[in-house]
C-alpha positions in Angstrom: -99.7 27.6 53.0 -99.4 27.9 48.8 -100.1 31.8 49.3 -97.5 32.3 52.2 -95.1 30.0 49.6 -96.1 31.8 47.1 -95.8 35.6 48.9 -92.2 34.3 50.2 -91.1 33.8 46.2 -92.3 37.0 45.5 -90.5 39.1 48.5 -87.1 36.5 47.8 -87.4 38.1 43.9 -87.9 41.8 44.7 -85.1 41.2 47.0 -83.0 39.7 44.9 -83.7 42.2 42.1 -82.9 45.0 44.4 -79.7 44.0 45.7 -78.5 43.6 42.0 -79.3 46.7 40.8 -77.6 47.8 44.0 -73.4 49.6 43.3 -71.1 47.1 44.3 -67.1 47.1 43.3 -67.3 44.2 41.3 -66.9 42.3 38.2 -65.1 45.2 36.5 -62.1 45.7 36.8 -59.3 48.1 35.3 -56.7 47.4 32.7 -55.5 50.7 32.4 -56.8 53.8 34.0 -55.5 57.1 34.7 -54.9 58.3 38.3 -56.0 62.1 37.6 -58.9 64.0 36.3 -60.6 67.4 36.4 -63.2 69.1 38.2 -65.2 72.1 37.4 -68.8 73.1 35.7 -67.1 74.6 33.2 -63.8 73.4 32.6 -64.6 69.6 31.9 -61.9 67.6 30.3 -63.0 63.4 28.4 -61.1 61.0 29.9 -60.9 57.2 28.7 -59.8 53.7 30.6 -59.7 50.5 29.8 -61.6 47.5 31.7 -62.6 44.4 31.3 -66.8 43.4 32.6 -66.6 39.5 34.2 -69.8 37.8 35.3 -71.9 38.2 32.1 -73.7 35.7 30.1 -71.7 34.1 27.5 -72.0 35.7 23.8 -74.8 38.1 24.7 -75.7 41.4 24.2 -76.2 43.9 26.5 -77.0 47.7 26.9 -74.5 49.9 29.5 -73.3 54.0 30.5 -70.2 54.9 32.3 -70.8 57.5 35.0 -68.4 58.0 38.4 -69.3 56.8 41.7 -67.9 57.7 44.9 -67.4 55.1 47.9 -70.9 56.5 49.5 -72.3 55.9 46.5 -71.8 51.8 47.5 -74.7 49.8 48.1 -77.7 52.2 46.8 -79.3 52.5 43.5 -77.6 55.4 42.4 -74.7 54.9 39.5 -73.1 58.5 40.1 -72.7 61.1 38.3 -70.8 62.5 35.2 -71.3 61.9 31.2 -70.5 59.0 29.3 -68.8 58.6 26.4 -69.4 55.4 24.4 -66.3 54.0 22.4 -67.4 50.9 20.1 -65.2 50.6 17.2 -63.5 53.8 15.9 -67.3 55.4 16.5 -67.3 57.8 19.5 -71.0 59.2 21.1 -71.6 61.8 24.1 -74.3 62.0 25.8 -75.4 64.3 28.8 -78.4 62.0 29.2 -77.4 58.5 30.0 -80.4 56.0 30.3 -81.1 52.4 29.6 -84.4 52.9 27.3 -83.5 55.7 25.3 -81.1 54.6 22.1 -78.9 58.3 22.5 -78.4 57.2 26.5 -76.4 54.4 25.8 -74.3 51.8 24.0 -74.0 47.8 23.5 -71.8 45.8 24.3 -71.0 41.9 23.8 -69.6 39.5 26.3 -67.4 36.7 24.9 -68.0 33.0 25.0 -66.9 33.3 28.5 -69.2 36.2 29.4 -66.4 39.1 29.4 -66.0 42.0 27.7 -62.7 44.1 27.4 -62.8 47.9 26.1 -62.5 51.6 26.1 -64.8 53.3 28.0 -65.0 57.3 28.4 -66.4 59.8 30.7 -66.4 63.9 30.8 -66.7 65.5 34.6 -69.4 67.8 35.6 -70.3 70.2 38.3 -71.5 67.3 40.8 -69.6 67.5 43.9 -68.8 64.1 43.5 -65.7 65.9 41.2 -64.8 68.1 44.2 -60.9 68.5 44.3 -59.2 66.2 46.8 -61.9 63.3 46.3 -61.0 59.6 45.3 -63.9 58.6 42.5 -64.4 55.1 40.8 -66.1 54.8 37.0 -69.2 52.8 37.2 -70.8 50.9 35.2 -74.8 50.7 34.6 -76.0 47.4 32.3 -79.3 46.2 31.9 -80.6 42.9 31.9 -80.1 41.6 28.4 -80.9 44.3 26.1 -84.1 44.9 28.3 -83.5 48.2 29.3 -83.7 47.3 33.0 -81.5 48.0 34.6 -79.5 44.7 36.4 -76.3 45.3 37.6 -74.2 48.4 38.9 -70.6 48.0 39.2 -67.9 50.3 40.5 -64.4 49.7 38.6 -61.4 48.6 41.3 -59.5 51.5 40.9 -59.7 54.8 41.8 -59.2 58.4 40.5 -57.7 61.3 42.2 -59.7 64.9 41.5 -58.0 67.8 40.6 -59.0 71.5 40.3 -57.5 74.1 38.0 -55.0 76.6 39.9 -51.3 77.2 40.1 -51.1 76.5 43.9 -48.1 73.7 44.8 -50.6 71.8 46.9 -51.8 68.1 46.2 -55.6 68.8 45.3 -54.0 71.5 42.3 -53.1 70.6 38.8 -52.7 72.0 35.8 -53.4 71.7 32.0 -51.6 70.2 29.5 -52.1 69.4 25.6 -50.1 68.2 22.5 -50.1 68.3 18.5 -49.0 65.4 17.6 -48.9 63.3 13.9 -50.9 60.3 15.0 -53.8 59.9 13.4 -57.4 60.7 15.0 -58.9 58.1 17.5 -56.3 56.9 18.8 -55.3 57.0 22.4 -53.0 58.6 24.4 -51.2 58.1 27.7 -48.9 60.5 30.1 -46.4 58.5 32.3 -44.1 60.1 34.9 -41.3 57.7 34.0 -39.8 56.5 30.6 -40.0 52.6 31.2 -43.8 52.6 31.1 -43.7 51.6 34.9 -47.5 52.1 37.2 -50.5 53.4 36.3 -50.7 56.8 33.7 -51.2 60.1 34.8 -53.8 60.9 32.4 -55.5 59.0 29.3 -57.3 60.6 26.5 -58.2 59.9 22.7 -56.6 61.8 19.8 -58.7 64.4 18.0 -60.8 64.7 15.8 -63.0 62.1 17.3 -66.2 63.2 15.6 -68.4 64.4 18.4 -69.4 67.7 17.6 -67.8 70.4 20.6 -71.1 72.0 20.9 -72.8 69.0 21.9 -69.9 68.5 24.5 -70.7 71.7 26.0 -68.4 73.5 28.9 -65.1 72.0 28.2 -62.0 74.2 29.6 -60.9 76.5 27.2 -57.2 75.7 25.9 -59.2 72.1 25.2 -62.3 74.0 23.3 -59.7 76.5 21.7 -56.3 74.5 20.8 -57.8 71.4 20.9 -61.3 70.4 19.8 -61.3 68.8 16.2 -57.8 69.4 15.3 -56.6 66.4 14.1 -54.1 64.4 16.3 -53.9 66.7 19.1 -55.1 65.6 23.0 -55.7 67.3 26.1 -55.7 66.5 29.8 -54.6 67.4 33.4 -51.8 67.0 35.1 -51.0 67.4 38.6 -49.0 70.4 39.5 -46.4 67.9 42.6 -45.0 66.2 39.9 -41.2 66.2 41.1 -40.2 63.9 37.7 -42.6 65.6 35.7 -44.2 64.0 32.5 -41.3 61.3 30.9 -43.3 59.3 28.2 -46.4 60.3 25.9 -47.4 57.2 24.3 -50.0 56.2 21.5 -52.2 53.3 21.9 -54.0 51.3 19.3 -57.6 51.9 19.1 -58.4 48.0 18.6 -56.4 46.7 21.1 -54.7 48.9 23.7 -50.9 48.3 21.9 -48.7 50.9 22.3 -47.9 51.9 18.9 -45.8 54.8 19.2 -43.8 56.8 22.3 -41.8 59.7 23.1 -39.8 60.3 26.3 -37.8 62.5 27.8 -35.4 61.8 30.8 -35.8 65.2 32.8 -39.7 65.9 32.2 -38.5 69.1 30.0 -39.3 68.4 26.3 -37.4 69.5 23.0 -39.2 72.9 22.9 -38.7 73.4 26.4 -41.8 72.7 27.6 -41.0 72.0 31.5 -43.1 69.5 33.1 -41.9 69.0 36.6 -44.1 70.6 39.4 -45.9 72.2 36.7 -48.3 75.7 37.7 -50.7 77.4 35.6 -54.0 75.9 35.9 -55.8 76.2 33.0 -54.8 79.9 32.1 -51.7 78.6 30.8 -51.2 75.0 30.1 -48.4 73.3 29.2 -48.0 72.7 25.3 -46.3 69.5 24.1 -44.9 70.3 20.3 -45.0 67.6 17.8 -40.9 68.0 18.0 -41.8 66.8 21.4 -43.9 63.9 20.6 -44.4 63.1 17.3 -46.0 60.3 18.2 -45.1 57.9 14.7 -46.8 55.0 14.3 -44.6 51.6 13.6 -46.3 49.4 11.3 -45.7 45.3 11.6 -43.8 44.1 8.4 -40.7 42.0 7.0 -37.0 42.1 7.9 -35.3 45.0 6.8 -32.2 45.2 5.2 -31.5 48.8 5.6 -32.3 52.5 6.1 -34.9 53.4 3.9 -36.8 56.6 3.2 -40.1 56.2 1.3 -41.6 58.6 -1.0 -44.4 60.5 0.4 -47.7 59.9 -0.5 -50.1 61.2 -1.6 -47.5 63.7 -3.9 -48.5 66.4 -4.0 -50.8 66.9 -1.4 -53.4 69.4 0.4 -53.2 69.6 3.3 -51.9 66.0 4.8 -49.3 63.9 3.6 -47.6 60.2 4.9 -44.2 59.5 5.1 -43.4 56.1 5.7 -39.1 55.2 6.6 -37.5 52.0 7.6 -34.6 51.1 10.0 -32.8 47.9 10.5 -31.8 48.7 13.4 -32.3 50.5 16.9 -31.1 54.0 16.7 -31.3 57.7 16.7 -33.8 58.9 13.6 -34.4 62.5 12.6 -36.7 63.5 10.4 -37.6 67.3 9.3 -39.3 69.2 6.6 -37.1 72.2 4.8 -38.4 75.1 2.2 -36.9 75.3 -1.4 -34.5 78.1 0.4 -33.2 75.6 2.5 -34.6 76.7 6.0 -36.4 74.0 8.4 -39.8 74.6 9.0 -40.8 71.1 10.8 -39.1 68.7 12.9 -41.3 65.3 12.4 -39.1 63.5 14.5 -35.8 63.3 16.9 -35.7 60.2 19.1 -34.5 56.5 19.4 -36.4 53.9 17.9 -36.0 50.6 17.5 -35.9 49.0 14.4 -38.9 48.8 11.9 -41.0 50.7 9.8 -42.9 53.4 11.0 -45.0 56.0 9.1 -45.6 59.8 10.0 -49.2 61.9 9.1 -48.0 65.4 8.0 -50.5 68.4 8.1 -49.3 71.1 5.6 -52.1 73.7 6.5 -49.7 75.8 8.1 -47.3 75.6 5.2 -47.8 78.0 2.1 -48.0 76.2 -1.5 -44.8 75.0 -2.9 -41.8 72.6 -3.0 -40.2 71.0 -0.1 -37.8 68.8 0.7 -37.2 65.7 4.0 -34.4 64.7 5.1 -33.8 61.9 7.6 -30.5 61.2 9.0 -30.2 57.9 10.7 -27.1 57.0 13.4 -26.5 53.5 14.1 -25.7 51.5 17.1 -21.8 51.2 15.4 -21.8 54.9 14.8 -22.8 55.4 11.0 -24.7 58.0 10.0 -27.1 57.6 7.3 -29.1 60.0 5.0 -32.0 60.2 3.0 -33.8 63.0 0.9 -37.1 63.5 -1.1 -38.9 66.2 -2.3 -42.7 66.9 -2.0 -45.1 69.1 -3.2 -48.1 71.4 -1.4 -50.4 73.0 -3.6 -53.5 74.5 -1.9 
């Protein structure tokens, strides 16, 4: 009777075991994830969500990869496919290899006093057919059993992404590419909405460059990404899909840290400052669409005292090689523009042209396309009552 006890603990604990390690959506669940991504061996694109992980043990470590799933992939012991990218703090890690038990296959993370954990997590497609165009895919999520390396749960996030492939076709399964220079500064996150009030999930998600990982390591991505995009500071890259009547409305910045918006641009056609025309976009990834930073500076408003008025800081540092900051102030909501002239007087960057609301907000400038020498910024400022305001300071580039 003690070994048929016995032999019944046993089978209960391998069966119990099992069905954890089994892929089940549950427990993590999405605070902000994009509704497109790629497909293709060699035109892979990062992408990056935000979740939160329930179910955990309070304050404890644990080890984890983010791959992506598909619904067949329910109930086995297979995570999915696809390459993680860990986020923890402002340090970013690929990896082609995930595992549990070796240190370059994964990350750590640690659950709160009420076993959660809320973060950025990132993944690059691959060639698996999981990312065949026209599939729905879920990122999944493989921890292990208390830093053990064993794996213990697998969990499927609770929303979905659409797959796209690269083509100028005006059919649902098409899209097409789409990067920005921007000012923000590096590691920091982006999102592309199809409306200006911020309304429904984004269309795509992805960090700022330069993020650090080295582009040969992340091997295969599409070429306006590897050529106008890779380790340029500030500047993203994504995919958008090419039935996209309103087109893409508002670019916003998101802090790092925690998720904020921190910055936006809009525009109320989908048809930027440049010209750049979003709406039902075609091109594939031949020719992309290429947000300007006149279309989306992408400033970053810092938390600070009242203000009394319009202000316009001196730039610092002064003079400078290559980058700059230029830091303004408003007291009020209301149309800002900011741009960079020569010594002869003729604009050579607009930093920014858009409403903001009042605050202070600072701007990275990169002067490496600029030749040595003195320039001066200028920003006007009109009011909610109609009065203009204007600023200028001079600054000097010396390569």
């Amino acid at each position: 009777m003690k070994k048929l006890l016995l032999l019944n603990c046993i089978i209960l604990m391998l069966y119990q075991s099992l069905f954890s390690q089994s892929l089940v959506q549950s427990n993590f669940n999405s605070v902000m994830t994009p509704q497109y991504i790629a497909s293709g061996t060699s035109t892979r694109l990062p992408y990056v969500f935000r979740a939160t992980i329930t179910g955990l043990q309070p304050s404890t470590k644990y080890r984890y990869y983010i791959q992506v799933c598909r619904f067949t992939d329910f109930g086995g012991t297979n995570s999915g496919a696809g390459n993680p990218i860990f986020i923890n703090g402002t340090t970013f890690r690929y990896t082609s290899s995930p595992s549990l038990t070796t240190a370059s296959g994964y990350d750590s993370l640690y659950s709160d006093v009420a076993g959660t954990y809320t973060g950025w997590f990132g993944f690059v497609n691959t060639g698996n057919a999981r990312f065949t165009p026209g599939n729905y895919v879920m990122p999944s999520i493989t921890i292990d059993s208390v830093g053990s390396g064993t794996v213990k749960y697998r969990y499927a996030l609770n929303d979905s992404l659409f797959v796209l492939g690269f083509g100028d076709s005006a059919i649902a399964t098409m899209g097409t590419g789409i990067y920005g220079i921007s000012l923000a500064s590096p590691k920091n996150i982006v999102s592309l909405f199809n409306n200006i009030s911020n309304t429904g999930r984004p269309l795509a998600m992805v960090y700022t460059e330069d993020e650090g990982i080295n582009g040969t390591i992340m091997s295969s991505l599409v070429s306006y990404y590897r050529d106008s995009v890779e380790s340029f500071n500030g500047r993203w890259g994504t995919i958008i899909p090419n039935i996209l009547p309103n087109g893409v409305r508002r670019i916003n910045l998101h802090s790092l840290s925690t998720g904020s918006i921190t910055a936006f641009n809009t525009s109320s056609n989908g048809i930027w400052t440049s010209g750049v025309n979003t709406v039902n976009p075609s091109g594939g990834y031949i020719n992309p669409k290429r947000i300007t930073a006149q279309d989306a500076p992408l400033p970053v408003k810092i938390q600070t005292k009242v203000i009394s008025d319009f202000n316009l800081a001196q730039n610092y540092p002064n003079p400078f090689n290559p980058e700059t900051r230029i830091e303004f102030s408003l007291k009020e909501k209301g149309h800002i523009s900011l741009k960079v002239f020569n010594a002869l007087g003729k604009e050579v960057k607009t930093l920014v042209n858009d409403v903001l609301e009042e605050g202070t907000y600072f701007i990275n400038i990169d002067g490496s396309s600029l030749s040595t020498g003195l320039y001066f910024y200028n920003a006007l400022f009109t009011g909610n009552d109609g009065k203009i305001s204007s600023q200028t300071k001079k600054m000097i580039l010396i390569k």
